[in-house]
Steps between C-alpha positions, in 0.01 A plus 500: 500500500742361271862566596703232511680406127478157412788265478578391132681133539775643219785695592503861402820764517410763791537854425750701665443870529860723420729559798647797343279841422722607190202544321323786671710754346429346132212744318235304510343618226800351256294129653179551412317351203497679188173205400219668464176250731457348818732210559617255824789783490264772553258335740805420760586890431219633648531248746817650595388869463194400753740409764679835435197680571319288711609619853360876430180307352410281810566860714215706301207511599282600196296256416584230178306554232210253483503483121830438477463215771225316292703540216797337651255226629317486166814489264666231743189280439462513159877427484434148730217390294715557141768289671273238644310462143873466305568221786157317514629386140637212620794477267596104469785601243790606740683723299166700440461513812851637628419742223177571669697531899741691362300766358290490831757452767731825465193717488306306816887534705564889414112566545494320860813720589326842406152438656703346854656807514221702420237306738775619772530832415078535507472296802722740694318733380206400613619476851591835489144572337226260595316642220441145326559137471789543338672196614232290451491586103856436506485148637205421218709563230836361665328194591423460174772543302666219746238268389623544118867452639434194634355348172773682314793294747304209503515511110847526551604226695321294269705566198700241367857463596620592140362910602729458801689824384213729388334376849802627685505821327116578628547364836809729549293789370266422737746504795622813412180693449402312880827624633438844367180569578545412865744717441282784415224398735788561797541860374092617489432289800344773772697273837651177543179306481370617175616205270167338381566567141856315538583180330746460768417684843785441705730620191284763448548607876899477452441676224318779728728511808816554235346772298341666829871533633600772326551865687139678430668828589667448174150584290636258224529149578798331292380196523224591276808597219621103608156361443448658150823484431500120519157428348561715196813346437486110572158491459253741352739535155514148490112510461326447084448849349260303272170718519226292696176471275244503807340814538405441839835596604464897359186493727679384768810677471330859469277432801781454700659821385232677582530451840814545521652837725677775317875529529813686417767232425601537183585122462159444604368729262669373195385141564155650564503648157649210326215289659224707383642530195494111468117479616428792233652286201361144639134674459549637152 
């Protein structure tokens, strides 16, 4: 199983979460996307909102919908085989194909980040369950979305030196959505060993012990507010609102959602709404 991240032989800047929670008490609605479609800003939403919900997920025991599984399967391999077509092109012109990587790249990073998190959230589930294979459906499409990140990097590195600048940009991107998702991962993870969707497991499990420190008797934990607070901000708004043009995404998106457990947060519900909304307007 593919966990380790490989190392790119340029430098990249590291991401650095906020120290400061200032931003829990801004109205999140005033942050989210008025753009109608799916874009990389959307995708690492629902990444997000997953994590928010995914510790009352991986405790139910109702069953995931089987449909909605194949569909997330289905949609993810579709998405893999568009990509690997684009990128069997062979592009000898470089600046076509940096055009080409990054069109490709943001969409593989942000994608990676939501189905990581997701795979975690079903796998603990299916702990909890043992009503199906979930993990192992999770691993087939994981697996191969690393395979398409390793051609995309290896495209990369082979860039001339004159794309040294838009080669930074998409390797820091990629640190950041790395960073983040292990992030996530550390937040759905059922115990202390349940890191095999992690780019990074020993972050991951930092990321665990420091999130799993907070008082449980206080029902809410603030770190959550820290975590949201700090991927919304630095991160997340930083992301393209630029629609994405692959439907596979809306397929994805929605089977994900459907699986989702119901809630009360308000905050939760508004980016649940804006969400749909987006998947709604990407199919029309």
């Amino acid at each position: 199983m593919p966990g380790i991240n490989p190392v790119i032989s340029r430098g990249g800047i590291p991401f650095a979460i906020a120290k400061e929670s200032p931003a829990v008490a801004i109205d999140e609605a005033c942050m989210l996307s008025v753009n109608s479609g799916i874009s990389t800003r959307s995708v690492a939403e629902l990444a997000l909102l997953v994590s928010r919900l995914g510790q009352a997920h991986r405790h139910c025991d109702e069953p995931v919908s089987p449909d909605a599984i194949r569909i997330f399967w289905q949609s993810n391999r579709q998405l893999q085989q568009r990509w690997t077509a684009l990128l069997a092109r062979g592009l000898e012109d470089p600046k076509r194909n940096l055009s080409l990587l990054e069109r490709i790249a943001p969409r593989l990073f942000v994608c990676e980040m939501l189905v990581r998190t997701w795979a975690t959230c079903l796998s603990a589930h299916h702990k909890v369950t043992n009503s199906t294979d979930l993990t192992r459906v999770c691993r087939n499409i994981v697996s191969g979305l690393f395979q398409l990140r390793l051609e995309v990097l290896s495209r990369l590195v082979s860039l001339p030196e004159e794309y040294d600048i838009p080669f930074r940009n998409l390797d820091r991107l990629r640190r950041q959505c790395d960073r983040s998702t292990d992030l996530l991962v550390s937040i759905v993870a059922s115990d202390s060993e349940s890191f095999e969707f992690a780019f990074d497991r020993e972050r991951a499990s930092d990321f665990h012990e420091s999130t799993g420190s907070a008082d449980a008797q206080l029902g809410h934990n603030p770190i959550e507010d820290l975590v949201s607070a700090g991927l919304r901000m630095n991160f997340i708004q930083q992301l393209s609102d630029t629609p994405v043009e692959e439907p596979e995404f809306a397929a994805m998106m929605q089977s994900i959602l459907a699986n989702l457990p119901n809630f009360e947060s308000t905050r939760n519900q508004r980016l649940l709404k804006s969400l749909e909304w987006k998947i709604a307007t990407s199919l029309c």
